[in-house]
C-alpha positions in Angstrom: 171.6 112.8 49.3 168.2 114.4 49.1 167.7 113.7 53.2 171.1 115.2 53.3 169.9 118.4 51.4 166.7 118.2 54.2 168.4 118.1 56.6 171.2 121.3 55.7 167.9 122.9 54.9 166.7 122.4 58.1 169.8 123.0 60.1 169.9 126.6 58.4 166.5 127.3 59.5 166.3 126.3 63.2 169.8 127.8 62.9 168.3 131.1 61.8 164.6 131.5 63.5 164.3 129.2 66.6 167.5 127.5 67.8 169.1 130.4 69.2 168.9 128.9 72.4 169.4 130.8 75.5 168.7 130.1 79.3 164.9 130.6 80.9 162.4 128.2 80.8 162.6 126.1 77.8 165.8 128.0 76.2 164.6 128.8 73.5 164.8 132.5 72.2 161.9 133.7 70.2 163.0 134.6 67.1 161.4 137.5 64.6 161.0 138.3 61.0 161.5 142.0 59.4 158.5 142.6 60.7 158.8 142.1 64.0 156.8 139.1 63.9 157.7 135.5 65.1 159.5 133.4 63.1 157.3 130.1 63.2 159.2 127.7 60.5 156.6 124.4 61.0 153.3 126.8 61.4 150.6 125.1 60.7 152.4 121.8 61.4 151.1 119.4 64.2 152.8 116.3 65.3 151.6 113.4 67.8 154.2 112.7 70.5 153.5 109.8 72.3 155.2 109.1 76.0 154.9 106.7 78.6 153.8 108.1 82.0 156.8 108.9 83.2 158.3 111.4 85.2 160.3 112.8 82.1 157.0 113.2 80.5 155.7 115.6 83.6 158.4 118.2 83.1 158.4 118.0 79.1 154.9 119.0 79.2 154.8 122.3 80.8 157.5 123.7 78.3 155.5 122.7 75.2 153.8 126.2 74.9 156.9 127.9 74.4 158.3 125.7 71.6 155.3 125.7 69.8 155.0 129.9 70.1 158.5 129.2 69.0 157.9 126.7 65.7 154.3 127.4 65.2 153.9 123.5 65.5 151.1 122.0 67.5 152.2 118.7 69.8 149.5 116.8 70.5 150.6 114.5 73.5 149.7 110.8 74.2 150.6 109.3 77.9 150.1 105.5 78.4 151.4 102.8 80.9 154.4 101.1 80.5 152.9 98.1 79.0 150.1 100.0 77.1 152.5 101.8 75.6 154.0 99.3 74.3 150.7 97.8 73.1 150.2 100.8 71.4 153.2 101.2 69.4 153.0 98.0 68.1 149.3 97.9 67.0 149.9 101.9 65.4 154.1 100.8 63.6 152.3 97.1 62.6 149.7 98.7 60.4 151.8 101.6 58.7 150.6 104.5 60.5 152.1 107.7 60.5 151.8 108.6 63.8 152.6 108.7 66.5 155.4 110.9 64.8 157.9 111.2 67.7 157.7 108.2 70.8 159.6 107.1 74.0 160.7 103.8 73.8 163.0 101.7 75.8 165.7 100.9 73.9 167.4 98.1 75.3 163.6 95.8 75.8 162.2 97.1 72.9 164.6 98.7 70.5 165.8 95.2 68.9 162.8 94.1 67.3 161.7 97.7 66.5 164.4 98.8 64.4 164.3 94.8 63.1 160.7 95.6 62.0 161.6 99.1 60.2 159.9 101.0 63.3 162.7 103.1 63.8 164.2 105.8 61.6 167.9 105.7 61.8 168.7 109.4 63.2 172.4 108.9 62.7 172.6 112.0 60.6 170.2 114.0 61.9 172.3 114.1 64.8 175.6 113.6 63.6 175.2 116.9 60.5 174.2 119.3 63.1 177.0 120.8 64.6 175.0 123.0 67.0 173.2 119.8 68.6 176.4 118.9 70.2 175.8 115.0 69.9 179.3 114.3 71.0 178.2 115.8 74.6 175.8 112.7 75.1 177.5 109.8 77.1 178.8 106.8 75.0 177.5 104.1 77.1 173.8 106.1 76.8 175.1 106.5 73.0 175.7 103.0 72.4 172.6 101.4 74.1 170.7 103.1 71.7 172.5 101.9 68.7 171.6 98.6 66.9 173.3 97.3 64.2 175.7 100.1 64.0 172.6 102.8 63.5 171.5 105.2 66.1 167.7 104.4 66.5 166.7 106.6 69.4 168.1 109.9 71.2 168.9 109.1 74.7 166.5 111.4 77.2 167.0 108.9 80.5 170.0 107.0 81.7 170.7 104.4 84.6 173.5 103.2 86.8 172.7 100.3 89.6 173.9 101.8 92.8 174.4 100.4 96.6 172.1 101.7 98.5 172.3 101.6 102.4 171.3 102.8 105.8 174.3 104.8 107.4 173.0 105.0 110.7 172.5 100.8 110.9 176.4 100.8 109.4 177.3 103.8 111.7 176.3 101.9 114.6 177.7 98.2 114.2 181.1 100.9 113.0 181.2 98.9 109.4 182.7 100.9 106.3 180.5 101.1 102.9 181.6 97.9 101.8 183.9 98.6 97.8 184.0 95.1 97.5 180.8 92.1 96.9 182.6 90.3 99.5 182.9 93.0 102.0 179.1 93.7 101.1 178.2 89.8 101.9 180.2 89.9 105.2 178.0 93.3 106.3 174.6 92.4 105.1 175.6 89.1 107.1 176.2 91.3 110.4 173.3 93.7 110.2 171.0 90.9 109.4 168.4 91.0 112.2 164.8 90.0 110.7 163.9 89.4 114.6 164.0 93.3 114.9 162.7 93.5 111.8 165.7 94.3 109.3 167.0 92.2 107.1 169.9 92.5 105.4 169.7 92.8 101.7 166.8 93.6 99.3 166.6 93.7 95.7 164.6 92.6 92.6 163.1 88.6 93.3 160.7 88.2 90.8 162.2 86.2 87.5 162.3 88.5 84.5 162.6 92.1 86.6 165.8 90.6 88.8 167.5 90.0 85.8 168.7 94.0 84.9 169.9 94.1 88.6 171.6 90.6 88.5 173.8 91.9 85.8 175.9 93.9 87.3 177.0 91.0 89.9 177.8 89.1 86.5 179.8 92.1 84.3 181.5 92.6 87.7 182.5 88.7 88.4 184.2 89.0 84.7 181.0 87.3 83.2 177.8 88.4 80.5 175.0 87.2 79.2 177.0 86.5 75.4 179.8 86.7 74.0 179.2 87.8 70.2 176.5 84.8 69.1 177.5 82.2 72.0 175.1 82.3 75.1 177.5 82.3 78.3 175.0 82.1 81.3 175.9 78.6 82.6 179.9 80.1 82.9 181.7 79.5 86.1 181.5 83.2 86.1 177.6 83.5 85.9 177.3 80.7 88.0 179.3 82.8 90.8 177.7 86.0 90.4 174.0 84.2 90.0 175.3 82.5 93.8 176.3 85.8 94.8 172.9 87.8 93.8 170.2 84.5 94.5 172.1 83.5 97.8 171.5 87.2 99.4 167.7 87.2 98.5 167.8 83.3 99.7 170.0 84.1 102.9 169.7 87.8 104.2 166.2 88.8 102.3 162.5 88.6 103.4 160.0 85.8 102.7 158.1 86.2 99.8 161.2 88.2 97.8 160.7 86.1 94.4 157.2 88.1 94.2 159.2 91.6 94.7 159.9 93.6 91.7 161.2 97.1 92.3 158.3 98.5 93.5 158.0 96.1 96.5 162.1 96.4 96.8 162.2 100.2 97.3 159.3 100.0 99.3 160.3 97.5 101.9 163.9 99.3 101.6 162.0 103.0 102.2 160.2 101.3 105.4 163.3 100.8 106.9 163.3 97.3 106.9 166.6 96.5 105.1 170.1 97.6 105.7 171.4 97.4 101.6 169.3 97.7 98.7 170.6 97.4 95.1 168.7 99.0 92.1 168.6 101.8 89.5 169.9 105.2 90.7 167.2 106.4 88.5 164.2 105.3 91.2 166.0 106.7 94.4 162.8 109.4 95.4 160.8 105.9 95.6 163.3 105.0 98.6 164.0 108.4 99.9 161.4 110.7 99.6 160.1 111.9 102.9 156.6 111.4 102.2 157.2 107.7 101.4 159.6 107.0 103.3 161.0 106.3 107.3 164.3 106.7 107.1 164.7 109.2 104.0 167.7 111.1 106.4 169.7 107.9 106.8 169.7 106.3 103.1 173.7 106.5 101.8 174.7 105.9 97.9 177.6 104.4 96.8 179.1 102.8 94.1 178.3 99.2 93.2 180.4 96.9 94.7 183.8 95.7 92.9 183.8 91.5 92.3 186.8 89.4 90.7 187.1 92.1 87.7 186.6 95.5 89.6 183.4 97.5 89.6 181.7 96.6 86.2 177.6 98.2 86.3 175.3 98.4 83.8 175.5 102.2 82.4 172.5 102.2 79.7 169.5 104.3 78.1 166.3 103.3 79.9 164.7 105.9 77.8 164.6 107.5 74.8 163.0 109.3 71.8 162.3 107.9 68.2 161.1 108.9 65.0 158.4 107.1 63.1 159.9 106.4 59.8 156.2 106.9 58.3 156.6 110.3 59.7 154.7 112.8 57.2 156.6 115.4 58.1 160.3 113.9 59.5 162.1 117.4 60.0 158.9 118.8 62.4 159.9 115.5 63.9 163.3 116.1 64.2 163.0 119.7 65.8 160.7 118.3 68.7 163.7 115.4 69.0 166.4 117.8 69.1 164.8 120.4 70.8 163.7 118.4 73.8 167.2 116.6 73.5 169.5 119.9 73.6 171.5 120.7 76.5 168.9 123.6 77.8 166.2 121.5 77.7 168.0 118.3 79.3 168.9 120.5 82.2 165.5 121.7 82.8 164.1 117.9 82.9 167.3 117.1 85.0 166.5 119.5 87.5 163.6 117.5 87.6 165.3 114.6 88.5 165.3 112.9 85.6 168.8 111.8 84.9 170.1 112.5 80.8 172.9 111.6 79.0 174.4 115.1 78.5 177.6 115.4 80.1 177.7 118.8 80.1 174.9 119.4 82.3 176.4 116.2 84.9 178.8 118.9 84.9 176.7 122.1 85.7 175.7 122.6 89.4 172.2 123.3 88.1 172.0 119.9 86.3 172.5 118.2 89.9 171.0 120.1 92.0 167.6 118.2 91.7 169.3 114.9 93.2 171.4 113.9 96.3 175.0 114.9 96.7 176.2 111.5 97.4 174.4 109.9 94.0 175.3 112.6 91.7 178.9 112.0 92.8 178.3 108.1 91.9 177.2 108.9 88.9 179.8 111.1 87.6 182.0 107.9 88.1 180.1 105.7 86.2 180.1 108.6 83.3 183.0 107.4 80.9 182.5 103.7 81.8 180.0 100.9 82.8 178.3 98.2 80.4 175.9 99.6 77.8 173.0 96.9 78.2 171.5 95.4 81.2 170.0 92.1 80.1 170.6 89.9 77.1 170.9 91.8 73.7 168.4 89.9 71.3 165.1 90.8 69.9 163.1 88.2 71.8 163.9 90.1 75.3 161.0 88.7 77.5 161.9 85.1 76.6 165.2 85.6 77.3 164.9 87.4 80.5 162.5 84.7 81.6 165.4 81.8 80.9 168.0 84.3 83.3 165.5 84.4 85.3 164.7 81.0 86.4 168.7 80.5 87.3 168.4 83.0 89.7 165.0 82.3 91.5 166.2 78.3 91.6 169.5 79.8 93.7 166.8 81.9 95.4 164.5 78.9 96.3 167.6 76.8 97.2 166.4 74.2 94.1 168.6 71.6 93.5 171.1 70.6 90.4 171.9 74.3 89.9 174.4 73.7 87.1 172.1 71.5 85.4 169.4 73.9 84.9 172.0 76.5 84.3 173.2 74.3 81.0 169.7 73.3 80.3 168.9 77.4 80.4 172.3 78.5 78.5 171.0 75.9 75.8 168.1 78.0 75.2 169.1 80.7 75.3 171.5 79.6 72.5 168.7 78.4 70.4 167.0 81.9 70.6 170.8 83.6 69.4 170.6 80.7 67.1 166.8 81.5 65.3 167.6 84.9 65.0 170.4 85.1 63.6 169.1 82.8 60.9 
């Protein structure tokens, strides 16, 4: 009750003095006391927002200044790799400390064992109180990747679909449609395989833990997943098919050394022109098609991933979001930088950017799309009320698991031996992680 009263208290201030958002730069509208003055409700108030260096970082930055003329409040800014990041949040959360107050985290590799280790404050009503947020505009899927055990532990800021993508003028030549189906794709990577010209057919994520968020749309789609409530399901005849399906185009139609690739070396080798179908994140196209990286940035299609035994089932998840410290000194400064940087004006300024959020209002604005290809944004709107909200295995231990999906998929890869064996011997321990933590 007495975050409840916070919180009204909170509402009715940003309500009155900052939120009165409005289009421009940052939308927000200055707002002024009697005086003429601005209205600053957190001045004096500094908060430590910590970010990985991303591209959604690069076009929050340049519209701090306004929000803190706006506020009052000072942000002091953090940028650190991927896996410093990480490193960092959990030296800073293990010993107590109250900041960083407001972080990007990735919710579906990291969000488990956080919000297992009271790292992240629920925001559930925060979000849900506020009637001007508009939280019912953010996608479900993006919604529900975020969510653990029924709690909302982060606000969604980047989202992900895996999407074909091809080279028209290689299909436009042999006359072959955009394969809708993974067996039409097998037969055309099959036909435009020509490594003696120097493209192959397909190329995707090799390397064992990274292959296993792109693998999983071949699995959802051939009616499979990596559980199903507490039982680990990886050594089904439907994983089995679609772990065939993904492994036996890197094994058959892909270049040597593919088990090293991540998705770096993927979009690379895809951007160089030397692949006809490339399956990834939609969120990572500019790596493939931006002109100054790429040879054949004119020709690259989009399309929807491919439809297996139960239809067209991809991953539609958060990659990205924003969580409060629940040590936070000061957790309604905290909240205004959350749900200012969250609100529809503000998502529509980083989308422009081309970072892809989880409002579907601005999916819906011509201004939210304009920052991204015609073809994808038209993917994406299809994905919008559907798709699988998680990517890899839902547990805390992540990495372990990742690394047991993995190995099924490299052994197709590397044309091991007694698939099905290893497949059992891999669903076994993957069990005995559900198993441990459930305990």
């Amino acid at each position: 009750m007495k975050r409840f009263r916070r919180l009204c208290m909170l509402t009715v201030i940003w309500a009155l003095l900052v939120s009165v958002l409005a289009s421009g730069c940052t939308g927000i509208s200055y707002s002024r006391d009697k005086r003429g003055e601005l209205a600053q409700p957190f001045q004096g108030k500094t908060i430590t927002l910590v970010t990985a260096n991303h591209p959604w970082a690069d076009a929050i930055r340049p519209l701090l200044p306004e929000f803190e003329a706006a506020t009052g409040m000072n942000v002091i800014v953090q940028g650190f790799f991927e896996d410093q990041l990480t490193q960092k949040l959990t030296l800073q959360l293990t010993t107590g400390s109250e900041t960083p107050d407001v972080f990007m985290y990735r919710p579906l590799q990291e969000g488990k064992l956080f919000y297992k280790n009271g790292w992240l404050e629920p925001l559930d009503d925060y979000a849900r109180q506020d009637a001007e947020y508009a939280y019912s505009d953010f996608s479900g899927a993006a919604i529900r990747s975020a969510t653990v055990d029924g709690k909302l532990a982060g606000i969604p800021v980047i989202t992900e679909q895996q999407i074909l993508y091809y080279r028209k003028d290689l299909l436009q030549k042999a006359g072959i449609p955009v394969p809708d189906t993974i067996e039409e794709l097998v037969s055309a990577v099959r036909k435009l395989h020509d490594p003696g010209n120097g493209v192959y057919g397909f190329i995707a994520r090799g390397q064992r833990s990274p292959l296993v968020t792109q693998v999983s749309s071949f699995l959802y789609s051939e009616g499979g997943d990596f559980t199903n409530g507490q039982k680990a399901t990886i050594n089904t005849p439907e994983a089995m098919r679609a772990f065939s399906l993904y492994g036996g185009l890197l094994r058959n139609y892909g270049p040597p050394g593919v088990i090293n690739m991540s998705w770096p070396q993927a979009s690379a080798f895809f951007a160089e022109g030397k692949a006809a179908f490339y399956t990834d994140a939609n969120a990572i196209y500019k790596s493939a098609s931006d002109p100054a990286h790429s040879n054949i940035a004119e020709h690259i299609g989009f399309a929807s991933f491919p439809a297996g035994r139960s239809g067209s089932r991809t991953y539609n998840i958060t990659s990205w979001g924003l969580a409060m410290n629940p040590r936070a000194v000061d957790k309604e400064a905290a909240w205004a930088f959350i749900r200012w940087a969250t609100s529809k004006e503000i998502v529509l300024q980083t989308q422009r950017k081309g970072n892809p959020g989880a409002r579907n209002s601005v999916w819906n604005m011509s201004e939210g799309t304009e920052g991204f290809p015609k073809e994808m944004v038209e993917v994406i709107k299809q994905y919008g009320v559907g798709g699988v909200d998680h990517d890899r295995p839902t547990v805390v231990n992540v990495a372990e698991a990742r690394e047991t999906v993995g190995e099924i998929v490299q052994r197709v890869i590397t044309g091991a031996p007694d698939l099905q064996q290893a497949a059992d011997k891999a669903n076994a321990a993957l069990q005995a992680l559900l198993d441990k933590e459930a305990e």
